[in-house]
N, C-alpha and C positions, 0 to 999 in steps of 0.2 A: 391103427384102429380102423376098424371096416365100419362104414354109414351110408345109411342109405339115403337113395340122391333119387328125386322126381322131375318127369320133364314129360314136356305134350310133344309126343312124337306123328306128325301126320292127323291131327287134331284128337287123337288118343292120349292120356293121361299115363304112363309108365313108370314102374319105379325100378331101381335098381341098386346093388351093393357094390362099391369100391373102397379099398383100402385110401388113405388118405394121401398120399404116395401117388399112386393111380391118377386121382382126382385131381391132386397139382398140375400133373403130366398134360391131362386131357385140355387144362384149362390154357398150358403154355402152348400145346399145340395148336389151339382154337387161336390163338393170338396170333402166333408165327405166319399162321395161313389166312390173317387179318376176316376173320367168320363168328361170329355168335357162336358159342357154347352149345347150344341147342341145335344149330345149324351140324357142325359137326356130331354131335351125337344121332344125329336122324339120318349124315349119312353112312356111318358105320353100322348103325341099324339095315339100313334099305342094302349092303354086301354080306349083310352076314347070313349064312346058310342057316334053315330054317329049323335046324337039329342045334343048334348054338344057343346058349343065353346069352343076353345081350352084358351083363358083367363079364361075362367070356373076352363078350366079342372086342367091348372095350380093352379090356386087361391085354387082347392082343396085338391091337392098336398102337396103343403104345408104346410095347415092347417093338413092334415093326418098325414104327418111328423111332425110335430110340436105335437103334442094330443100325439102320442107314442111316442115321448124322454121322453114327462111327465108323462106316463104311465109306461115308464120304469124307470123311477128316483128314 
């Protein structure tokens, strides 16, 4: 199921759609890399090209993260 998720990015207010799937992912990565939620999401915001939405940019986040655990495995 896709839901949509709010967070102040850079003292701006943003929302965005991830599948729920997605949102687990994002949440284990913010953990692994010992960063706030928010932290991580502001800074995949501040890489992503400015033709990207930012459910994009997430969604490829953690398909990247994801690809190099198994790369590194």
């Amino acid at each position: 199921m896709i839901r949509k998720h709010s967070a102040t990015l850079h003292g701006h207010r943003t929302s965005f759609s991830l599948e729920d799937e997605f949102w687990t992912e994002l949440k284990a990565i913010a953990a692994s890399r010992s960063m706030p939620l928010a932290a991580l999401i502001s800074e995949i915001d501040d890489g992503r090209t400015p033709d990207s939405n930012l459910s994009s940019a997430l969604r490829l986040h953690v398909l990247a993260w994801l690809k190099s655990s198994v790369a590194s495995a």
